[in-house]
N, C-alpha and C positions, 0 to 999 in steps of 0.2 A: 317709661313704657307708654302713656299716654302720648306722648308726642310721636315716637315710633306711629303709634294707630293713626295720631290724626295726618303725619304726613304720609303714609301708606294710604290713606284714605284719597288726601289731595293728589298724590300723586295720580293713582287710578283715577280719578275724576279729571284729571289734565288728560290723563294718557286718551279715556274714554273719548274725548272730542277728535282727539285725534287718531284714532283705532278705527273710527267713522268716518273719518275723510281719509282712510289706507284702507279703505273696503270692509273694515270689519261692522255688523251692524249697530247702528244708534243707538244708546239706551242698552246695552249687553248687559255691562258691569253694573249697572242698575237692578237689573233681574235676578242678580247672583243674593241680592238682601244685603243687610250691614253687614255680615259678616263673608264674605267672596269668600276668602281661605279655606273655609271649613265646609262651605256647599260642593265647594268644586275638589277637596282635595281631601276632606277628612275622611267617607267611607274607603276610600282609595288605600290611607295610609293606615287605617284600621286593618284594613283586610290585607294587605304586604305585611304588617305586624304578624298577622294567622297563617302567612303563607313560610314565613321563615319558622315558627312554630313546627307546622307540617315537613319542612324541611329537615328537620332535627330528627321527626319521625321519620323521615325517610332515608336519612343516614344509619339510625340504629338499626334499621329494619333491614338494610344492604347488610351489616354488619351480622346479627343474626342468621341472616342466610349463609352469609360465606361460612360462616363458623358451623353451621349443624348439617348444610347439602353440599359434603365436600364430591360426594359422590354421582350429581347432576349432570350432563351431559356440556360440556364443552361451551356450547352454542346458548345454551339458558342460562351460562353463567356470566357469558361475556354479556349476553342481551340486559343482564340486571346491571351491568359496568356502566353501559352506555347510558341507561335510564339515569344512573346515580350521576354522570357526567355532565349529561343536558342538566338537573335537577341541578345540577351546583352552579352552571353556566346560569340558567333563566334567577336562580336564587340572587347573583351576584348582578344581573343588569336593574333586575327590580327594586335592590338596594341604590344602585345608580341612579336609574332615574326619581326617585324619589327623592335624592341626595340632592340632587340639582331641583327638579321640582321645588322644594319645601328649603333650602339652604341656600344654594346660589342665589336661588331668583326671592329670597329676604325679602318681606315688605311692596315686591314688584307684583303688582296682582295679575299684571301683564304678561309675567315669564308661565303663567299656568297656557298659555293659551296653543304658545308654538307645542309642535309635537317631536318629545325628544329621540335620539335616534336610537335610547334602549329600548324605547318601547317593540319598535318592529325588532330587535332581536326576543325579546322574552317571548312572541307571539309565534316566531321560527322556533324556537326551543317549546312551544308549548304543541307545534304540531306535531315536533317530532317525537315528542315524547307519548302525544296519541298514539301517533304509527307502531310503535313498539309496543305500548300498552295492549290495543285492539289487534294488534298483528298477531299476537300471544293470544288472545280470546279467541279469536279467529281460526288458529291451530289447535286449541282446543273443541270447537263444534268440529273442523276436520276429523278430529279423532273421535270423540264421540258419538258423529252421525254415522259414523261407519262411512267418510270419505266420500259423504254426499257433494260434490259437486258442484252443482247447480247456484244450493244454498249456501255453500260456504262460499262462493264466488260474488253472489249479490252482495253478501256481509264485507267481503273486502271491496267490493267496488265504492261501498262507501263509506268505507275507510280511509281509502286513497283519496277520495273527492274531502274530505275531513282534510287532507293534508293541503292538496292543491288549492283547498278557500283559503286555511290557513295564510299560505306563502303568500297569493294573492291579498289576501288583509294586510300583509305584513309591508307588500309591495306601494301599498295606499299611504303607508305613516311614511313614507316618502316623498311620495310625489305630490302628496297634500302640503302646504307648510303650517297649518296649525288645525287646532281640533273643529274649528268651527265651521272648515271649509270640507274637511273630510266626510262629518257627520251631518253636511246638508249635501253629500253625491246619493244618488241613488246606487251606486257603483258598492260602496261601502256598506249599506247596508244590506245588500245581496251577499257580499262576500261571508259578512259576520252571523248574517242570517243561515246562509247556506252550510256554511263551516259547523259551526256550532249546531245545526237541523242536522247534520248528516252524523256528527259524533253523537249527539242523542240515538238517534236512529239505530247504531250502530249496538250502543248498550241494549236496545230493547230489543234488537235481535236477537243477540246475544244468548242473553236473558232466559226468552222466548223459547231458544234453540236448546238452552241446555236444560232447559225445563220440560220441556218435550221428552226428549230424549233420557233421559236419567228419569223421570215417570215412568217412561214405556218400558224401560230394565228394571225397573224396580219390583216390577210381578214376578219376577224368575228367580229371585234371592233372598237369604235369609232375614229374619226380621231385625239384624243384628246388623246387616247393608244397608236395611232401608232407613237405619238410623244415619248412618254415614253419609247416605245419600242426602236426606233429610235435609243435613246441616251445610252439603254443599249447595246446595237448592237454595237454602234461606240467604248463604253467606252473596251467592252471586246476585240473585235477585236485589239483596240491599244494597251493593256497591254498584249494581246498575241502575237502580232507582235515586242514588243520590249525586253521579256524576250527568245521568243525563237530564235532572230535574235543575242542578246546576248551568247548563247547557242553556235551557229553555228561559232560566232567569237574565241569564245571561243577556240573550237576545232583546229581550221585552226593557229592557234596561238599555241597553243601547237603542233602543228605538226612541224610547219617551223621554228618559233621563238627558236631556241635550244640555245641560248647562252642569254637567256632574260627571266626573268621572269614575263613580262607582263601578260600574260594567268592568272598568279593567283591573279594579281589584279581586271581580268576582272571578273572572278569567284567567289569574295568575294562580288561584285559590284552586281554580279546578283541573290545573297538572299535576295543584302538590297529590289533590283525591286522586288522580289517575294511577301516578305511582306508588301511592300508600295501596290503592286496591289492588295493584300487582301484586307487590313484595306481601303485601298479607295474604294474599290467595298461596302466594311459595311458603311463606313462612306457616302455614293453618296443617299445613299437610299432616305434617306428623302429631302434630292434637288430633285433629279426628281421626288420624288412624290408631291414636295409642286411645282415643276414649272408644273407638269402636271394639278394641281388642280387651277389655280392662278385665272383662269378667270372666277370661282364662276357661272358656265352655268351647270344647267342640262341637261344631254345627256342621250340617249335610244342606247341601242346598237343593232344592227342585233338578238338576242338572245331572246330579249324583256325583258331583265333585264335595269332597271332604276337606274341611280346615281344621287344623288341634290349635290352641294357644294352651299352654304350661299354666298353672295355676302359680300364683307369686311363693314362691317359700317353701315351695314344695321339695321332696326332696328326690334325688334320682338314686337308683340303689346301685350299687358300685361292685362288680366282677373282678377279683383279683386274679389272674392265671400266673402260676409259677414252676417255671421247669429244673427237671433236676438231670444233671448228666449223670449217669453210672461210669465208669469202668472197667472194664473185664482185663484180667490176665487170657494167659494163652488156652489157660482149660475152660475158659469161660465164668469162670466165678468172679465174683468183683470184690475189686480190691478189699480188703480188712472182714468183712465177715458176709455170711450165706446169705445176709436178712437184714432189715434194716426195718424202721420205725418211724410210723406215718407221723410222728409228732415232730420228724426234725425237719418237716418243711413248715415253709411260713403258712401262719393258719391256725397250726398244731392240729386239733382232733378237726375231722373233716366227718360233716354229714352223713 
């Protein structure tokens, strides 16, 4: 094992002279410390470890759904398909490139440097999986604001601009050939800036809008809604306070961070939260409606519409009707005698 390190070491210390006479700057591998492997590649592979974690939840959570809203509409069913499909695609390149990262390039400190070609796909599966996420948030304030317009149009405008930095970032792990040249464009860090500014942006809209909105209903309804409401309130506000506080870390990382690829573990880390905060928004439905409904009390709301919930175990009292045919010969008497007796129907003695 020691000689693995010491020639891993020498080698990087050859390659380093000559890394600076192929353009890369003098002195690089120097700044990474004793240890190069672990600056430039450990938070990375920490957090691809949390992102297949996330992953896992975000399979059981597709699974859940299918299994309890068989009855959702067509188009939200497919859209969770799609999510679960990108989610498995971006899951399988960021095992990829790690794979290579960390195994191919063995001992080479030099293979950390080029920029693999999984990277720009997990960054396309990470927009798209915005777009559908925020696209779905987005149809929500629709409905909500009562098909405000205006506002629900600025929310998608950058949404889309979320998408288009994205592709554009994605479009840079190309035409750059390694990390060092990409992260000194100014080109790049506008994209990464602006992408990630605009999916922030996008949650606190969001956010904002449905908090608005679900306040300003909440005076017209029973106190029994404004529980309900309550817990939609808290649940959105905390999934948008932790994908777009991800967002922001994200950025500040990619700026300062130049010798560290952490940023793009944080980044893989915050598609798996996008579509875990989906599939949990689908999946929360019928919790808070069955905690809203628990205490089986009919309420009148301000509006003067009424709602019953059945009390649990209660029981419903049961109407039997049973008919009886007569009869009659030709003089009109019926068959076998004048009279007959209330006890041969089912029942016996009647009220």
């Amino acid at each position: 094992m020691s000689n693995a390190t010491t020639n891993s070491t020498s080698t990087a210390t050859g390659a380093g002279g000559a890394a600076g006479a192929g353009g890369l700057p003098p002195g690089l591998l120097e700044s990474f410390g004793p240890h190069p492997a672990e600056t430039i590649m450990g938070g990375l592979l920490i957090e691809v470890f949390i992102a297949c974690i996330l992953y896992g939840m975000t399979t059981l959570q597709s699974f859940i759904y299918y299994q309890n809203y068989t009855n959702d509409p067509p188009s939200l069913r497919y859209l969770v398909l799609v999510v679960w499909i990108l989610e498995t695609v971006h899951t399988a390149f960021c095992m990829q490139f790690v794979y290579a990262y960390v195994i191919q390039g063995f001992t080479n400190i030099l293979s950390f440097i080029p920029i693999d070609y999984g990277v720009g796909v997990t960054v396309v599966c990470s927009a798209l999986v915005a777009l559908c996420v925020q696209g779905y948030y987005t149809w929500r304030v629709w409905i909500v604001s009562d098909k405000a317009a205006i506002w629900t149009g600025i929310i998608a405008l950058f949404a889309f601009a979320r998408v288009g930095f994205g592709f554009a970032s994605a479009s840079l792990t190309y035409i750059n050939p390694n990390w060092i040249e990409l992260r000194a464009t100014q080109s790049s860090l506008v994209t990464v800036g602006a992408g990630l500014g605009s999916a922030a942006l996008v949650d606190l809209l969001v956010a904002l809008t449905l908090t608005f909105y679900l306040k300003r209903g909440r005076a017209t309804v029973h106190k029994q809604s404004n529980t309900m409401i309550n817990k939609i309130l808290l649940y959105t506000v905390n999934t948008g306070a932790i994908t777009g506080t991800a967002s922001l870390i994200c950025v500040i990382l990619f700026a300062l961070k130049k010798n560290s690829l952490v940023f793009l573990g944080l980044v893989e880390m915050q598609t798996k939260l996008y579509s875990n905060s989906f599939l949990g928004s689908l999946n929360a439905r019928s919790h808070i409606r069955n905690a809203s409904t628990n205490s089986g009390r009919a309420y009148t709301s301000e509006n003067g519409r009424t709602g019953e919930f059945s009390l649990p175990g209660s029981r419903i009292p049961v109407i039997e009707v049973t008919r009886q045919t007569i009869t009659h010969d030709d003089q009109g008497d019926p068959y076998g005698q004048n009279s007959y007796d209330m006890k041969d129907f089912k029942g016996h003695n009647l009220p």
